[in-house]
ZADO-1210 file (C-alpha; in nm, 4 decimals, padded with zeros to 6 digits):
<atoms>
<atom x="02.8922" y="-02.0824" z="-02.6021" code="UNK" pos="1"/>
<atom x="02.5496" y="-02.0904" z="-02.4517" code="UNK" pos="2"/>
<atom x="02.2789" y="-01.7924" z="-02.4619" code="UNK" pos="3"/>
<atom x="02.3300" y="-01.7070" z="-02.0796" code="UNK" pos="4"/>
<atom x="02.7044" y="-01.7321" z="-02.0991" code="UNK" pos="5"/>
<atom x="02.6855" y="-01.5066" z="-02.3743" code="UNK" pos="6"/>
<atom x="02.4340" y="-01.2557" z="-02.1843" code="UNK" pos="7"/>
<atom x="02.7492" y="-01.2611" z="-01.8598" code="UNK" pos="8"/>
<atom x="03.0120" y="-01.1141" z="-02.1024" code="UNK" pos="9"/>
<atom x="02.7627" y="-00.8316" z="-02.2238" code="UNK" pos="10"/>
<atom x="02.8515" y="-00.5036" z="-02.1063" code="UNK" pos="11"/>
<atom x="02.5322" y="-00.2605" z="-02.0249" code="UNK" pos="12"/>
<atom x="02.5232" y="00.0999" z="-02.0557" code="UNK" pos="13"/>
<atom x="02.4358" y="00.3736" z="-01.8290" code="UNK" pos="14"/>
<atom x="02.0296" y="00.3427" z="-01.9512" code="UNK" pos="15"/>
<atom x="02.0748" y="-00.0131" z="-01.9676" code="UNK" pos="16"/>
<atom x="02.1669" y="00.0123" z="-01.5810" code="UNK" pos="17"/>
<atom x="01.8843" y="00.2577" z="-01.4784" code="UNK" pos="18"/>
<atom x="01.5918" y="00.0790" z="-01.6573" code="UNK" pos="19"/>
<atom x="01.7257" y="-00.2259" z="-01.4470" code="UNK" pos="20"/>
<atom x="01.7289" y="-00.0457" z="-01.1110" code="UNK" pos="21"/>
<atom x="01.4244" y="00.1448" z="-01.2112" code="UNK" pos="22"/>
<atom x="01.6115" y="00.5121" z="-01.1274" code="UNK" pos="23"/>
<atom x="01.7835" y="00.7753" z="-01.3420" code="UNK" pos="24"/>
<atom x="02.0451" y="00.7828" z="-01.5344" code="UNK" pos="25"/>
<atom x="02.1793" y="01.0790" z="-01.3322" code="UNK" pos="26"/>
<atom x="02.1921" y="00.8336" z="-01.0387" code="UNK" pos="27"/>
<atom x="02.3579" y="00.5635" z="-01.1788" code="UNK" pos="28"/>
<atom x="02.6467" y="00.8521" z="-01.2605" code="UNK" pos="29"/>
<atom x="02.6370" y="00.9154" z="-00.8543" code="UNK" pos="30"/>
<atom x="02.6604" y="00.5967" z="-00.7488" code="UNK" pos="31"/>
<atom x="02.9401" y="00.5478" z="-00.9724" code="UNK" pos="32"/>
<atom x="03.1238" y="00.8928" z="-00.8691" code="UNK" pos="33"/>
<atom x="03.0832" y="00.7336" z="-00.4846" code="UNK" pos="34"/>
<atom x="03.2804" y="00.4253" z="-00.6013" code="UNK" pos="35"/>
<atom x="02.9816" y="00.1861" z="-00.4923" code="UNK" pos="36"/>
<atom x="02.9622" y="00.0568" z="-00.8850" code="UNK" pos="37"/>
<atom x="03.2375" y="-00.0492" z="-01.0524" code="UNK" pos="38"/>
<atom x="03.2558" y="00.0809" z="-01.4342" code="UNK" pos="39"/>
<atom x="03.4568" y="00.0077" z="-01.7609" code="UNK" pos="40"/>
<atom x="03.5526" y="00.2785" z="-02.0081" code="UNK" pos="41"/>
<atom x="03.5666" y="00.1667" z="-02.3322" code="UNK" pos="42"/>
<atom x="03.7523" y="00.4284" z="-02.5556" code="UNK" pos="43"/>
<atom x="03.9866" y="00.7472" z="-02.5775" code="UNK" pos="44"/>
<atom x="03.9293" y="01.0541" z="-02.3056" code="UNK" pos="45"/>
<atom x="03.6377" y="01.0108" z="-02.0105" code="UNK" pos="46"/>
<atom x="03.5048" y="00.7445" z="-02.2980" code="UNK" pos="47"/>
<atom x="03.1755" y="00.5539" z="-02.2826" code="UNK" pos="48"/>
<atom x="03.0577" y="00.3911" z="-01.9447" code="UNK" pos="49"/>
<atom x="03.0077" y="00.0073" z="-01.9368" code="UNK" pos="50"/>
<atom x="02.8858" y="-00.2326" z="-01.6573" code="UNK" pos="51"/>
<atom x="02.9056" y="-00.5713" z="-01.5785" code="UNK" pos="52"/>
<atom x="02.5766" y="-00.7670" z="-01.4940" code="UNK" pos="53"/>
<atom x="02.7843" y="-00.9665" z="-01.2242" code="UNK" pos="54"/>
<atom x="02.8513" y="-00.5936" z="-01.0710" code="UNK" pos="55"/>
<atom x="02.4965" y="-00.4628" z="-01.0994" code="UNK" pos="56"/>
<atom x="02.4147" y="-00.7856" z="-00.8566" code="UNK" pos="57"/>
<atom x="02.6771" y="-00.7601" z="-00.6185" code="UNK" pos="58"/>
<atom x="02.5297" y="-00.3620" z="-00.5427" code="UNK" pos="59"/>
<atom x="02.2327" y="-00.4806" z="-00.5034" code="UNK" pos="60"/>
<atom x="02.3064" y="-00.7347" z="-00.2879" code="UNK" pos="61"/>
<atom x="02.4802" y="-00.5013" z="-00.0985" code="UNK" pos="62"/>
<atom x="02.1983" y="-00.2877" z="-00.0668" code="UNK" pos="63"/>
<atom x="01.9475" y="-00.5297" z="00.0933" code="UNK" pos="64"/>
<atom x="01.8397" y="-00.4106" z="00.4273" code="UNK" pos="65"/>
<atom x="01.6139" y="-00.6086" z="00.6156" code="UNK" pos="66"/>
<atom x="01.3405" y="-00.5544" z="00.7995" code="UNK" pos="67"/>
<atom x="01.3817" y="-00.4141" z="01.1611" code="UNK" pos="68"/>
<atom x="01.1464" y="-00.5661" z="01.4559" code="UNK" pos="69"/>
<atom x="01.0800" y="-00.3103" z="01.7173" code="UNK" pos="70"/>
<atom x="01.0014" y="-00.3891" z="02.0747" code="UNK" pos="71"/>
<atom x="00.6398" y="-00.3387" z="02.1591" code="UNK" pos="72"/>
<atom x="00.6593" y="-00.0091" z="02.3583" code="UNK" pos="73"/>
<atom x="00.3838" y="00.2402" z="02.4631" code="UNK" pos="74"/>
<atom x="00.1324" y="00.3742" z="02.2004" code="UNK" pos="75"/>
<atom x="00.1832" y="00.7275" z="02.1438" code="UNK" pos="76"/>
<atom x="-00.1283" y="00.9173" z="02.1123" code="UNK" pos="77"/>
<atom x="-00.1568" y="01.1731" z="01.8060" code="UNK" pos="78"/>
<atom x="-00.1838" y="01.5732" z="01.9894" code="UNK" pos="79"/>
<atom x="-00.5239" y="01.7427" z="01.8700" code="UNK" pos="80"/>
<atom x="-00.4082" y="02.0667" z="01.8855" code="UNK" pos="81"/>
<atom x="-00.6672" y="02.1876" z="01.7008" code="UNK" pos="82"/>
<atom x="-00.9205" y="02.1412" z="01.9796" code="UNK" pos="83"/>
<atom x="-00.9502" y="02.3126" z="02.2645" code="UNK" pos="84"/>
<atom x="-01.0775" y="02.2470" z="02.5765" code="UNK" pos="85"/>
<atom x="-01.1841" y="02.5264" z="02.7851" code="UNK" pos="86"/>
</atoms>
């Protein structure tokens, strides 16, 4: 079995997760409670959290946005309230 076959079967914890995504752990736990990342729990009772890599990809692919391209339109000029012109 090859290195990167071997890296596709590797579960990742919760920190393992959030260093990837570069966010908290705390938000890892959300996204999970919103049932937009699958989990595994390994052991008795609530038991330890475990991700897939393929998983981790799939969210993030579903969180690409991309980029929106407005219609020129009229320039809106900034209000200088602070000046007054009497």
């Amino acid at each position: 079995m090859s290195n990167e076959q071997d890296q596709t079967k590797r579960l990742l914890t919760v920190a393992e997760v959030a260093d990837w995504l570069s966010v908290s752990a705390s938000l890892v736990h959300q996204i999970v409670e919103a049932g937009k990342l699958p989990v595994y729990r390994i052991g008795n009772g609530r038991g330890a959290i475990r991700f897939r890599p393929e998983d981790i990809e799939s969210y993030l692919d579903g969180c690409r946005t991309e980029k929106v391209v407005r219609p020129p339109g009229r320039k809106v000029r900034p209000r200088l309230k602070h000046l007054r012109l009497d």
